[in-house]
Structures are given as C-alpha cells and as structure tokens.
C-alpha positions in Angstrom: 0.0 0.0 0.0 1.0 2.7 -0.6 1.7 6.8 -1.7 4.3 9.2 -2.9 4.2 12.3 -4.6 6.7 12.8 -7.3 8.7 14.9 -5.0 9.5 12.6 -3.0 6.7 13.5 0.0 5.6 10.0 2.0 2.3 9.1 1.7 2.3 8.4 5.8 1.2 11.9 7.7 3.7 14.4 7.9 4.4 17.2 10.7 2.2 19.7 9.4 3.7 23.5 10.4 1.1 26.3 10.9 1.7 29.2 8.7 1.8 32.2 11.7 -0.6 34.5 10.4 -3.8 32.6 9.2 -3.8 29.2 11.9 -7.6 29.1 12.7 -8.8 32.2 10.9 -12.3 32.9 12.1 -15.1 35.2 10.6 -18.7 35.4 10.7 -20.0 32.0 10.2 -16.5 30.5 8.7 -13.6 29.3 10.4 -10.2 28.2 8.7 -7.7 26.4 9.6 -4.2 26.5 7.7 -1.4 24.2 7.7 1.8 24.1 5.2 3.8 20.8 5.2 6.9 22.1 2.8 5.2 22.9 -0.6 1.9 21.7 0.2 -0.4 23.9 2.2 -4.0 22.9 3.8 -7.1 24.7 4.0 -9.8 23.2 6.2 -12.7 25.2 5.6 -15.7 24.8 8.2 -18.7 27.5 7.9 -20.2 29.6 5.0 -18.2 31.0 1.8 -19.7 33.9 0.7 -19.6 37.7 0.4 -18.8 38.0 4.3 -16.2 35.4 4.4 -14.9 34.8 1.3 -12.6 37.9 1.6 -10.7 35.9 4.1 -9.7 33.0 1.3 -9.2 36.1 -1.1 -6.3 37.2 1.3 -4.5 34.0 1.8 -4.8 33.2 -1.4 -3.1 36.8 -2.3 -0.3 36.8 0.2 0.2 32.9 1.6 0.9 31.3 -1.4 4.6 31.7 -2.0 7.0 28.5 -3.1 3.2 26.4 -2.9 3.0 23.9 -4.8 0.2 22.1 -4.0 -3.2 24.1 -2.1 -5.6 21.6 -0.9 -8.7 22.9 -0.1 -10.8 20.9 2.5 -14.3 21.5 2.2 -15.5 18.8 4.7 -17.3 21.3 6.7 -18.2 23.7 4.2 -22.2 24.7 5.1 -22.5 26.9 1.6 -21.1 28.5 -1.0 -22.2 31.4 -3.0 -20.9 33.1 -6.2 -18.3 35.4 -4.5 -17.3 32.0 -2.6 -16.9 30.3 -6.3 -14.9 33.3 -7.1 -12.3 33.0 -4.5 -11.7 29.2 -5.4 -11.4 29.9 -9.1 -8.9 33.0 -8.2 -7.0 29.9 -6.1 -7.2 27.9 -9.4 -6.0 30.4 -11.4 -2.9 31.5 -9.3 -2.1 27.7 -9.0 -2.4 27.3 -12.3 0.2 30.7 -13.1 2.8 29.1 -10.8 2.7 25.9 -12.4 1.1 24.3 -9.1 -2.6 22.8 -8.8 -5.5 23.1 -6.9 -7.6 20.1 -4.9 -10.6 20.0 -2.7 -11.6 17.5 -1.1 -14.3 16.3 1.1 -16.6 18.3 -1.2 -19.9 17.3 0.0 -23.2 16.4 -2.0 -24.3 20.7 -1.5 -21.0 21.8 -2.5 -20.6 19.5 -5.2 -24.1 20.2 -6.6 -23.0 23.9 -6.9 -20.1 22.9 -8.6 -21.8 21.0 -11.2 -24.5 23.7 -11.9 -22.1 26.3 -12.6 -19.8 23.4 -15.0 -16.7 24.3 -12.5 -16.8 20.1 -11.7 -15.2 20.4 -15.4 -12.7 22.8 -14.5 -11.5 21.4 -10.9 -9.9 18.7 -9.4 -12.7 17.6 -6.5 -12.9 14.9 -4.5 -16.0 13.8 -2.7 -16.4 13.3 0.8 -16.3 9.4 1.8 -19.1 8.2 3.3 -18.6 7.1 6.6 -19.1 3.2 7.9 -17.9 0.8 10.9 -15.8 -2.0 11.0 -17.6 -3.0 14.9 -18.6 -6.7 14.2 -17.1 -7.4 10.6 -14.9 -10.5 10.2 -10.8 -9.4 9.8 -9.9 -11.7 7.2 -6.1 -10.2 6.4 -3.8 -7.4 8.2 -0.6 -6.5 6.7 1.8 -3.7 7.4 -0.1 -0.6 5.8 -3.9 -2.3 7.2 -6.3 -4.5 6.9 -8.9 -6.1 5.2 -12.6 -6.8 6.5 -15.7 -9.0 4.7 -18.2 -6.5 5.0 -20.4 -8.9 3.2 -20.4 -12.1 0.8 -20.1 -9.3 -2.3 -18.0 -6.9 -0.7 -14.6 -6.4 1.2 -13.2 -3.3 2.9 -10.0 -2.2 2.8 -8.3 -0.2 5.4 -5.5 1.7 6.1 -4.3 2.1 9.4 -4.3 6.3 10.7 -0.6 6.9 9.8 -1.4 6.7 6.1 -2.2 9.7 4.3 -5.7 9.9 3.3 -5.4 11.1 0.0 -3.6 7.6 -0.8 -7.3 5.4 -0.6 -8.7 7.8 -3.1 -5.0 7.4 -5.5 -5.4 3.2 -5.2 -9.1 3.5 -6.5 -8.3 5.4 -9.2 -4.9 3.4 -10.0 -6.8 0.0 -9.7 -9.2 1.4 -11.8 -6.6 2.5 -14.6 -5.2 -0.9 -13.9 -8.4 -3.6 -14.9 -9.1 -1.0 -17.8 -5.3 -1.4 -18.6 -6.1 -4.7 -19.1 -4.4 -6.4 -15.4 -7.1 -9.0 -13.7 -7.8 -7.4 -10.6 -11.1 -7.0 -8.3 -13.5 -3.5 -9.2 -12.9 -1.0 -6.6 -16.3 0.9 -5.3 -16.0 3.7 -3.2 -13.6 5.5 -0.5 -15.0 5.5 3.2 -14.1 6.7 6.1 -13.7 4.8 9.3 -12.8 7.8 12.1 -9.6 8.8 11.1 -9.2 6.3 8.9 -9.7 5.9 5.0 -10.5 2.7 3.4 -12.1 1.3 0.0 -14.6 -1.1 -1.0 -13.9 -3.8 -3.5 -16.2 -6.7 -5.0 -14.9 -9.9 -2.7 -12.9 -12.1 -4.0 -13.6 -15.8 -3.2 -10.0 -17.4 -3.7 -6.9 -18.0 -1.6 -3.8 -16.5 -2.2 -0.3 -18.0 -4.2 1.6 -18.0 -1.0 -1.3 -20.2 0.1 -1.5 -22.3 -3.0 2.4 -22.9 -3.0 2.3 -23.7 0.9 0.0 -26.6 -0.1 1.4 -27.7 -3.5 4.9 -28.6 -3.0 4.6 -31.5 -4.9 4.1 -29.7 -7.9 7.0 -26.7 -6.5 8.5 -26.4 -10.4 4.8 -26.1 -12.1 3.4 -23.7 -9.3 6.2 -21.1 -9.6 6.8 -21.5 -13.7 2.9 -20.1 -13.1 3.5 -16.9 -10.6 6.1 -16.3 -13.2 4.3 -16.4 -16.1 1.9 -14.1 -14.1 4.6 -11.2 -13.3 5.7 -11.6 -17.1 2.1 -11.1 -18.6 1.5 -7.9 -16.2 5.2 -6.6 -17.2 4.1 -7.4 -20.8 1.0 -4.4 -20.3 1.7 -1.6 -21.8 -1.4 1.1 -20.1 -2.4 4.6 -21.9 0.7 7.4 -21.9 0.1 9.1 -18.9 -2.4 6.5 -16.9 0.3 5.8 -14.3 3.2 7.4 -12.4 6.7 6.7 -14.0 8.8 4.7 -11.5 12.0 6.3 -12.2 10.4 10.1 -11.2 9.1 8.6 -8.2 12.1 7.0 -7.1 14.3 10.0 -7.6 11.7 11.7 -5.2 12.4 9.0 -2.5 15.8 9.7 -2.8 15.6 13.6 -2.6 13.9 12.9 0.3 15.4 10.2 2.1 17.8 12.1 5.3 20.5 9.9 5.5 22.0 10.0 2.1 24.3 12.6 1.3 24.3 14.9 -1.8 27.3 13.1 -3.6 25.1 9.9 -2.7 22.3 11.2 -4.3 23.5 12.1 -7.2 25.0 8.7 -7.7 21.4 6.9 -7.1 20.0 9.3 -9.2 22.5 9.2 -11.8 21.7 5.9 -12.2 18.3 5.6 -11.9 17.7 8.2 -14.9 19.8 5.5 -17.2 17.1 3.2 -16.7 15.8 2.1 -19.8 12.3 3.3 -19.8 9.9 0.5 -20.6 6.7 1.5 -20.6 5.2 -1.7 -19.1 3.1 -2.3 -16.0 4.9 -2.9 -12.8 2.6 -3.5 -9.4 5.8 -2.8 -6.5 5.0 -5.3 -4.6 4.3 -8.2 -6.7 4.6 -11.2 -3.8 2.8 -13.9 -4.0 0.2 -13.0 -1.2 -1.2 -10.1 -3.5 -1.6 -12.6 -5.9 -5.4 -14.9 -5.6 -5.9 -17.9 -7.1 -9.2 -18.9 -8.4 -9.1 -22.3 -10.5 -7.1 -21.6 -13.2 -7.4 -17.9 -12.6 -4.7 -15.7 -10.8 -5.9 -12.0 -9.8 -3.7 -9.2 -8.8 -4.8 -7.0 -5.4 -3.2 -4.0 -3.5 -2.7 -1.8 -6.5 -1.8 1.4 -5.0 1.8 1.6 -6.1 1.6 0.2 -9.4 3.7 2.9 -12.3 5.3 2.1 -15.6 8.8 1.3 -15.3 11.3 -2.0 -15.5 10.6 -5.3 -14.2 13.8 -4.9 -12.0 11.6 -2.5 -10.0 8.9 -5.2 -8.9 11.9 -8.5 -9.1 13.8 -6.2 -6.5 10.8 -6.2 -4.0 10.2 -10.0 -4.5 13.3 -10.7 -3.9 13.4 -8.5 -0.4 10.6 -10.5 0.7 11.2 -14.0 -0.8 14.6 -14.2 -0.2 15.8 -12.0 2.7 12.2 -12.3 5.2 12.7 -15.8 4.8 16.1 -15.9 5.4 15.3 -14.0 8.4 12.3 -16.1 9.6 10.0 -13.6 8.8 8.3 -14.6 5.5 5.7 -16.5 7.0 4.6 -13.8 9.0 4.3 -11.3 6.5 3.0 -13.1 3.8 2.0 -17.0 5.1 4.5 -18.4 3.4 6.9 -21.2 5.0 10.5 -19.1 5.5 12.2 -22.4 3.7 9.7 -22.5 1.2 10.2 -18.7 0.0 13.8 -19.0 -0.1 13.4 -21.5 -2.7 10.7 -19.8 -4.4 12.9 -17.0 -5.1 15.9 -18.8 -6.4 13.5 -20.9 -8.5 11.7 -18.0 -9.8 14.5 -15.9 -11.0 15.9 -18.3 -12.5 13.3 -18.7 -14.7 12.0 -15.1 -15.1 15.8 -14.9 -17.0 15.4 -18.0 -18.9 17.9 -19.9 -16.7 21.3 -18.1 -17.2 25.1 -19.2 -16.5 25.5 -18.7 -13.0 28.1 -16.2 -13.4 25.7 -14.2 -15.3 22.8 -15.0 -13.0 24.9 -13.4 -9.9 25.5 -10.1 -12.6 21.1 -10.3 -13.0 20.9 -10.3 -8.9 23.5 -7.6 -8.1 21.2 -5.3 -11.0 18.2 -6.5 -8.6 19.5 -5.8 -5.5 19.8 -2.2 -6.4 16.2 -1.5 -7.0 15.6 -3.7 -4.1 17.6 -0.6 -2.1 15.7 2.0 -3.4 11.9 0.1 -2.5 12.9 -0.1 1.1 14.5 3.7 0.7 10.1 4.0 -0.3 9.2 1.7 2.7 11.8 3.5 5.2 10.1 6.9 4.6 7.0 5.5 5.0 8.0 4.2 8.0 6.4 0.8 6.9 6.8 -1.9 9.2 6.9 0.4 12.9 10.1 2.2 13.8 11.9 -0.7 14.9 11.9 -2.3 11.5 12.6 1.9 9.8 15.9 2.0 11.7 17.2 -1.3 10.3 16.4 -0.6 6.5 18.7 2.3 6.8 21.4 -1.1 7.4 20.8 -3.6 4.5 20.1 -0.8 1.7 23.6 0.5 2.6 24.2 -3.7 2.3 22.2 -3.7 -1.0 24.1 -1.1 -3.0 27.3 -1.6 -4.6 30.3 -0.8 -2.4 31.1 2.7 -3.6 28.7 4.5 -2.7 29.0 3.8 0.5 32.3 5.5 0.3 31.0 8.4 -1.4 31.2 11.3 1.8 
C-alpha cells in the first residue's frame, strides 16, 4: 500500500507547520484552519463561503501562497457556497495554475458539489467527494498487513483499510490506479467507493472468493516447479502491459523523489542513485511494486492481482527487486511466513526458482550479474518503505542497514 508524490513526499502523515498568520482564521459564520507541510499547504474550511467570508480565502490566497505547490482545499465542513465563494476558489485555481502548481478540494460534500456541477466548474476542478462514513464493529478481519487490513463487509464486498498513519489522500489514489489498472487490461477486483472509518480511509472492493499463491504454494509442493513457472508467467504477462501514456506514475520520477527525500544520504550519494536511476531504460510496461505472491489470488485456473496502489510504468527490475526483499531476505530472516503466510524455507526457494526462470535460466556467473542489478532497485523500495515508515520504527531503523548492504560498495564510500 502505498503513496508518494513525485517529490518525494511520503504518503504516511507528515508534521504539518502552521503558517503564523492565518492558523484558525475565524469570521462570521467561517472558520479556517491553515497548515503548510513544505510545498503543500492545507485549508480546512468549516462555515459559509460567501460575500462575508470569502474575503478571508481572497487574502491567503493573495499573500500565503509563496513557493506552494500544491493548495488543498478541504471543504469537509463547508455549510454553503455562493458566487463570490466560487470566485475565490477559481482565483486559487488560477494562481495555481500561473505558478505551475494545482489546486484540490476534497471532502466536497453532495451541497457543495451540486454547486459545482451547476455552474460546469466540476469540469474545471480537481474535487474529490467526501467518503461516506461506515464501521468496522462486528465485521470479520480476514487479512492485516503492514499498511492495514482487510474486512468482509459482506459475501459481495470487502473493505480495505488503512491504518491512521497513512495519508488519506492515498485510498482515493489506489481506487483510481486499480481502476486504470483492470481497464489497462491487469485481472484485478473493481474497486467501489472511498470511506471513512474515524480517522481512517478505506475502499470497497467486490470480494474475491479465492486463496492467495503463497497459500497455494504452501500446499502444492509436490508440484514446486509447475506452481512457480505459473507466478512467473503471471509477473511476465502484467510486465508485458503496456497502459495509456500518462495512466500511471513513471517509477523512475518517483524514485528520484524517494531519494531527494530520504535524510540519511548525502548529496554526492544522491546524485550517484540518481544518476543511475535516470539510465534506466524506460519500458513503458506495467509494474505493481510489490508483486509477492500474497497479492496474488488464485481462483481455479485464474490468478488475480490486489493491492494496486503503487503500481507505475517502469522496469521489471523495479517489482523482481521487492520479491526478492521478501522472498529471499524475510525468509532468510524467519520472517516470510509472517508477512505473507508463506513457509521461511519455502520462500527461499521460491525466489531462487523464480528468477531463474523469469531470465530463462542463465550461466551462474551471469545470474549473480542479474541479482547484483536486482538488489539495487531492491535498495531503493525499502529507501520507499523507510520513509513510509512501513513496518513500525523498529523495522525503519534497520532498512537504513541492508540498503547500505544492498548497494554496490562505492557509494557507500561516497562522503
């Protein structure tokens, strides 16, 4: 699970600082409440927007807005808009737009978005509605993993869930990416709708009534050679998609961003990663991230890809570096099974099996040149998971360890 913007920003919530002169702005009948988190700022707008408190948008807008990038307008608790308020938000829009930046709201409610659809401006901005809310009290966990869990609301439908330190704004990204993704042609479950649980933001997908290829493996040894040429015959047909230009992310922008951010590299460090990373031959093909075989069901003959919220265009080696992290080094840790209910002994020999195979079985010599290439895009998906602090702090100070492990010896001598 996952989200990161292509600047490198985390999906998990960030330490939001409150610009000075506008934190909890209050008027008659609105209240707003600013917060700026490096080049994003957030408005969370409760009350009326009109002639009497519009003028208080019109000002931030006019003198706040310096070095933003991204102005995210929360309308959650937005009573009513009236024209003036409609002007302010297009001024917002336009003075996004003039600093090559962009303008979201979200939480727009039915009222609000009404408005907006009367007066065409749903054509012109980028709005998200707000989730409907729901409870998990008294719905059967079926799965939990490191980023949340997943509930059978009922025989049709499962809920997804993220736990509260993932940004909200990353449910609403997977729907739409897992949406891009079956019309991209990858077998994967429709997603319904973003709700909100409290704090926390989920979505609704059709169930799926199949167990997963860890599963399938764990019980099929017998067949070990047959079951793996399958999951990789799998990873080769979604690597084989080739989506719309400009449906998904490009992996390559995103993981520059993870390295920008990443604190513990140093600049002639980061210019090496990124030096390489730009080389990458740009494929154009599908890859999901996180491609292990517990996002992967099994249905008869079927397989069916889940967790789609990190999927981009970009080189195999970007998804063969993550199943190797948690095929090959989780279960040489004794840690597979818990992470994706695969046996530790059993994933070890998935992995060599499988990338043998992916690469047509090459010389060993040339096989240990294939894993070297792998290991480095293995480093920079756990740079992704240790800023996303994926796995609880204990487990975010030890990636900073094996990706210095990963990567080839000179950059760690690069000071």
């Amino acid at each position: 699970m996952g989200e990161v913007w292509s600047n490198g920003q985390c999906r998990c919530k960030g330490r939001a600082v409150a610009t000075t002169d506008f934190k909890a702005q209050e008027d008659d009948g609105m209240k707003m409440d600013v917060m700026v988190d490096g080049a994003r700022m957030t408005v969370k707008i409760s009350g009326r927007l009109d002639v009497h408190t519009a003028p208080v948008l019109d000002e931030l807008i006019e003198h706040q807005l310096a070095n933003i990038k991204e102005l995210m307008l929360d309308c959650g608790g937005v009573d009513s808009v009236s024209s003036v308020g409609l002007r302010a938000i297009l001024k917002a829009h336009q003075k996004m737009k003039d600093s090559h930046g962009r303008l979201l709201l979200k939480n727009v409610t039915k009222s609000t978005a009404d408005v907006f659809e009367v007066t065409g401006l749903d054509r012109i901005l980028h709005c998200e509605r707000k989730p409907r809310s729901m409870s998990v009290a008294g719905l059967q966990m079926i799965a939990k993993g490191a980023n949340g869990e997943c509930y059978k609301v009922d025989d049709e439908t499962v809920l997804k869930l993220y736990f509260d330190y993932v940004e909200e704004a990353y449910a609403v990204k997977e729907k739409e990416l897992a949406k891009q993704a079956f019309v991209a042609g990858v077998p994967t479950p429709i997603s319904f709708d973003v709700v909100a649980c409290g704090d926390r933001r989920g979505i609704l997908y059709e169930m799926i009534r199949a167990d997963t290829l860890s599963k399938y493996i764990e019980t099929n040894v017998d067949r070990f050679d047959e079951v793996v040429e399958l999951y990789v015959g799998f990873c080769k047909k979604i690597h084989a998609i080739v989506p719309a230009p400009n449906t998904f992310p490009d992996a390559v922008t995103l993981a520059c961003g993870y390295v920008d951010a990443c604190d513990f590299f140093n600049e002639r460090q980061r210019a090496f990663l990124k030096d390489r990373l730009v080389r990458t031959e740009r494929h154009g093909t599908l890859i999901h991230w996180d491609l292990h075989p517990s996002n992967i069901m099994r249905d008869g003959e079927n397989l069916c890809l889940i967790d789609m919220g990190d999927m981009a265009v970009g080189t195999p080696f970007f998804d063969l570096g993550q199943i190797k992290h948690v095929l090959h080094y989780c279960g040489g840790m004794g840690l597979c099974h818990t992470f994706i209910g695969l046996s530790d002994a059993i994933a070890v020999r998935v992995w060599k099996k499988f990338v043998a195979s992916y690469f047509g079985h090459p010389a060993p010599d040339a096989l240990a040149v294939i894993e070297e290439n792998i290991d480095f895009y293995r480093a920079i998906k756990n740079v992704f998971l240790y800023l996303c602090r994926s796995g609880g702090e204990t487990m975010r100070s030890r990636r900073k360890e094996f990706i210095f492990q990963m990567l080839p010896k000179e950059f760690a001598q690069l000071r």
